[in-house]
N, C-alpha and C positions, 0 to 999 in steps of 0.2 A: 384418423389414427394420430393419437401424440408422437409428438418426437420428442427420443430426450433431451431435457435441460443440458446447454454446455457449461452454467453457470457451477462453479463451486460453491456450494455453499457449509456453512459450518466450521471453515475452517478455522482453528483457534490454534494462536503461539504459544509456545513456552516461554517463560521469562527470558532463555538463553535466544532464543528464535525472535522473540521482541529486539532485545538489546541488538541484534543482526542487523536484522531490518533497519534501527535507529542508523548504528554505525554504517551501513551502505548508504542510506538517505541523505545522512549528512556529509560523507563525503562527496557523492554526487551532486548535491547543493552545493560543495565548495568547487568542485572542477566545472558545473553546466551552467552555476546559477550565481558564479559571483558569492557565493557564504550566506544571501539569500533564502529564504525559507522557501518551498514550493508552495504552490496555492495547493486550496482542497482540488480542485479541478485539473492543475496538472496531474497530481499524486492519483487520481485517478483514472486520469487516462495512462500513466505509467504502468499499473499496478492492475489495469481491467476488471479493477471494483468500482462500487459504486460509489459515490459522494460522498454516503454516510455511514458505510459498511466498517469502517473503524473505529472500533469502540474501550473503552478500558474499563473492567468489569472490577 
């Protein structure tokens, strides 16, 4: 028997929900990471997506 996926999948920002995400990422880059950009690797283990799960269409 399957079980179900815990994965979210599908999920797509609004422009307003993008710019969010930007402005919390970068502040947390300035408070954890020195103003530093995060790798793709941390940003993924932050965010419990995949690698390459972020895209801009």
């Amino acid at each position: 028997m399957k079980q179900p996926s815990k994965r979210r999948r599908g999920v797509i920002l609004t422009l307003k929900g993008w710019d969010k995400f930007q402005a919390a990422k970068t502040q947390v880059e300035f408070d954890e990471n020195a103003g530093d950009n995060f790798s793709l690797e941390e940003l993924s283990d932050r965010t419990l997506l995949a690698l390459h799960t972020r895209s801009v269409a």
